[in-house]
N, C-alpha and C positions, 0 to 999 in steps of 0.2 A: 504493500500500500504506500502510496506519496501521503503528503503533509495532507491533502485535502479531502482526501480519503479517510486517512486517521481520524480529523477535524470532525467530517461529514458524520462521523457516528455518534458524535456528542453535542453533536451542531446545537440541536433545542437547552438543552443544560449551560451549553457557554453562552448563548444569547440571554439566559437566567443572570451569569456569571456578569455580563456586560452590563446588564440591568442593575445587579449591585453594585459593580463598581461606579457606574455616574450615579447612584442613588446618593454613598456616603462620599464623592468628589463634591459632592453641594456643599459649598459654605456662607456665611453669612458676606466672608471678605472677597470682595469683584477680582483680585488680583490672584486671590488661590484659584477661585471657578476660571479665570485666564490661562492662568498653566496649564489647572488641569485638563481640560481642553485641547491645549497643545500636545500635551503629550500623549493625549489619548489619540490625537489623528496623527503621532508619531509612527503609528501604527507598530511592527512586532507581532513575531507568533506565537505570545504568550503560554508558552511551552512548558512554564511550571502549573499552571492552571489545568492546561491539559493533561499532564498526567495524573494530577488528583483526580480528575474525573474518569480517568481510563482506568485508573488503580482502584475506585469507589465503585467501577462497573466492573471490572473482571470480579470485585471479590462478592459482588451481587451487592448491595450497599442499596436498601430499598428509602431513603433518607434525601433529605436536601440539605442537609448541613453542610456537605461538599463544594455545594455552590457558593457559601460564604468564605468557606475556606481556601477555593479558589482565589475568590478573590483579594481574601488576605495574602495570598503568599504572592500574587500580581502587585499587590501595594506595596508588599517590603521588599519586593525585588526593586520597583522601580526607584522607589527609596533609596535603595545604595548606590543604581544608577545615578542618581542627581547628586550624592556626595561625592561618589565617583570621578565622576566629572570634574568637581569644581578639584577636588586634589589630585586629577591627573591633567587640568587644564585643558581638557577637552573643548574642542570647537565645535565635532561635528559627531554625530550617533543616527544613525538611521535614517541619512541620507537630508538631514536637517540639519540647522543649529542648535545645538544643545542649549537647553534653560540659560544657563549662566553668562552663554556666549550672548544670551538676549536679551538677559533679564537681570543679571550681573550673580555673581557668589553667593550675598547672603540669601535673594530670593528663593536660590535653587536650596541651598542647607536649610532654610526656613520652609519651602513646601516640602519638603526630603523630610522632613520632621514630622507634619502636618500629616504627611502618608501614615508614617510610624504611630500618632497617636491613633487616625483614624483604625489601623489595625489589630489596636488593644481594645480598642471600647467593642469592636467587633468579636474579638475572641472572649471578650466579658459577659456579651450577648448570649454566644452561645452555651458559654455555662457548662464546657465540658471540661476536668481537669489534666487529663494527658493532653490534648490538642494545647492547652496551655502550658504545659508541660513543653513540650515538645519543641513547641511555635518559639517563646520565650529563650530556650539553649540554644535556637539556630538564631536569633538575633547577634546573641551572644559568640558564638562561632564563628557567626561572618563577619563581627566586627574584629572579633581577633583576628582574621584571614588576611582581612586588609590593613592592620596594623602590621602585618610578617608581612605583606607583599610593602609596604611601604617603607620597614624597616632594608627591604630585600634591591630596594630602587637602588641602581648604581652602583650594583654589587657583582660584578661578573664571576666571581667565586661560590655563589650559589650553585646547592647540588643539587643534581635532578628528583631524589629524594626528598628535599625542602620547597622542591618549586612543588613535588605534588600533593606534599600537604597543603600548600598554601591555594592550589587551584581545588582541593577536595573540601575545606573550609569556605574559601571565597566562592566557588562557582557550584561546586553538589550541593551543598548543606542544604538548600531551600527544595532543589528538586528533592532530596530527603524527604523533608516536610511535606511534600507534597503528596507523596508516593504514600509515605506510611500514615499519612491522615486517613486514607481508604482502607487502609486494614485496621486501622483501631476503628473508625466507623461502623465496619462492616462484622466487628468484634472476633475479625479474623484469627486465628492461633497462631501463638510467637515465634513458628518455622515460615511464616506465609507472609506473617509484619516484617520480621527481619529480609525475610524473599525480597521483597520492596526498596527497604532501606537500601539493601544491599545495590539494588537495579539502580536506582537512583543515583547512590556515587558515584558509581562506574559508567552508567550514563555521562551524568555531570560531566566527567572527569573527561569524556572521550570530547564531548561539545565543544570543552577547555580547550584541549589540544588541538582540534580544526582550526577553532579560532586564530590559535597560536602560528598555524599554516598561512591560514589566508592571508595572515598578517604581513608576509613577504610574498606570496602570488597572487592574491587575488587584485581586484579593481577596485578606486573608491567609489565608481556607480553601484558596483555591485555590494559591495560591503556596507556602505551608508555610512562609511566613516574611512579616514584620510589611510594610506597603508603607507607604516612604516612608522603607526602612533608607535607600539611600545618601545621600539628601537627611541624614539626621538624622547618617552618619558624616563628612557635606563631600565626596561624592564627588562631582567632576565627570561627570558621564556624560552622553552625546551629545545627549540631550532638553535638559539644561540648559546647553549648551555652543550649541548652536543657537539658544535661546531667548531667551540673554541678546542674542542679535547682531541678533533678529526680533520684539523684545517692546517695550513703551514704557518709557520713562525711570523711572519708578516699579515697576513691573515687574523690572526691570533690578537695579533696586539692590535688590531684594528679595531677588531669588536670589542676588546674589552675596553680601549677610551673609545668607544662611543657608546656603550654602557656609563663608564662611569660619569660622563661629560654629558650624555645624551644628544640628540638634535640628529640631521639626515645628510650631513654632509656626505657621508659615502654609504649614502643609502642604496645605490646599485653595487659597489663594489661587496658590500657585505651582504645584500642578497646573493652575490654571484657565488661566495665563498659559504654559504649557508648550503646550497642550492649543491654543489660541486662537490662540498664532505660529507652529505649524505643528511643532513642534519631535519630537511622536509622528510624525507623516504622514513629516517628514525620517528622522527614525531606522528607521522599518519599511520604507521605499525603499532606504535606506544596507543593512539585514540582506535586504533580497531581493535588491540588487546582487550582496550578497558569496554568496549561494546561487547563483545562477545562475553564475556565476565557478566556485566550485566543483563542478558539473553540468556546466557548457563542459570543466573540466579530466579528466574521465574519458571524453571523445570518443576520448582512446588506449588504452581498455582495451578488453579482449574484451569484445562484447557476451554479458550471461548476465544471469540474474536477482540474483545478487548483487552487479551494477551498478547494475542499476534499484533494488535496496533503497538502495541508497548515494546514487542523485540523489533516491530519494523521502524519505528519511531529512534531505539538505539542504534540502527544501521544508520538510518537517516543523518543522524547528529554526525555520521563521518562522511558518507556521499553527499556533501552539497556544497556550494559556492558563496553560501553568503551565510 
């Protein structure tokens, strides 16, 4: 199945999901209802949302509590997108200007907030305590994730080991959340929640790593944002963390000041040297590793079709271009 296909079987539930999320985007202040606005015709394939609801149908989940919780983990993801931003100096995301670039820093940290409260008064609502439980340690996680990747800025001695805790903190944690909200809903047994969990990272994880790809091949039409941002913010990511250890000497010391210095000055010669030691070929093995990982891990769910969406959905996260 492609994305639209997956989409198509939960179609009526995410249109529930879209319905909450402008329900509690409403605010009394003209300039939050402005952003949020904005970002919502940002558009994005709201892929954590999605698989709460693929997760809340495979495990038969006869409930609508999913649909809120959708759109909580859409909230706090985009949440750390806007802080993101403003601490990676981000221009552009999704083929737009990013908040900050239009609306200046604190805007974006102050509705990046405003998402975050509307999330708790949400998870207050529904009054369940694992879902709080749970929701609450990935806030927490992903904030640590982005403390280590920012601790990690400009650091070309980062090991491929620390780069993937920092991507299984900063970028699974939430598809986590997402995944295992459907089996605690569905009052699934602790081999079939952890099933989940487990799909979830290794998902997460494989998503990371494309990203990390596209980051030196792809397009900025295609991408909706500049290629060659992490290189120009100092971030170590897996293509340059491989590359330094399989590239030559000159090579070598290339990447690592433009890590530590950041910016695109030989922003083609260090794709070329990326590209040449093998460092893309490493990285899209490393993200189909971690899909298959995540597809082995739902061998203990019922088989249904919104299982098959969820391993075709991990494949997905490695064949695609944007």
């Amino acid at each position: 199945m492609n994305y639209q296909e997956i989409r198509g079987l939960v179609d009526h539930q995410f249109d529930n999901v879209n319905t909450v999320i402008l329900d509690h985007l409403d605010s009394s202040v003209p300039l939050i209802n402005e952003v949020g606005a904005y970002i919502i015709k940002s558009g994005g394939k709201r892929l954590r949302p999605l698989v709460c609801l693929l997760s809340a149908n495979a495990l038969q989940y006869k409930g609508d509590i999913h649909i809120k919780v959708a759109a909580i983990t859409e909230f706090l993801h985009t949440a750390t997108l806007l802080h993101d931003d403003v601490v990676d100096e981000s221009a552009l995301r999704r083929g737009q200007s990013t908040v900050n670039e239009v609306w200046g820093n604190a805007t974006s940290i102050l509705v990046g907030d405003y998402l975050i409260s509307k999330s708790f008064q949400m998870i207050v609502q529904i009054n369940h305590l694992r879902l709080m439980e749970i929701i609450a340690e990935a806030t927490a996680v992903i904030t640590e994730g982005e403390v280590l990747q920012l601790i990690n800025i400009h650091n070309p001695d980062t090991s491929q080991d620390h780069y993937m805790d920092i991507i299984r903190s900063k970028t699974a944690k939430m598809f986590e959340v997402a995944a295992q909200s459907g089996a605690i809903l569905a009052n699934a047994p602790q081999e079939q929640e952890q099933a989940m969990v487990d799909y979830a990272r290794h998902m997460g994880a494989a998503f990371q790593l494309i990203d990390d790809v596209l980051d030196y091949t792809g397009s900025a039409d295609a991408l909706g944002k500049n290629v060659g941002d992490d290189l120009a913010e100092g971030k170590p990511t897996l293509p340059l963390i491989y590359a330094q250890k399989h590239c030559s000497e000159n090579e070598r010391s290339m990447i690592q000041n433009a890590i530590k210095h950041g910016g695109l000055d030989n922003l083609d010669e260090i794709i070329a040297a990326v590209i040449s030691s093998g460092g893309i070929e490493y990285t899209i093995k490393a993200a189909e590793q971690e899909a298959d990982k995540a597809i082995q891990a739902l061998e203990v769910i019922p088989d249904s079709i919104y299982r098959t969406a969820m391993m075709d959905l991990a494949r997905l996260a490695v064949n695609r271009n944007t």
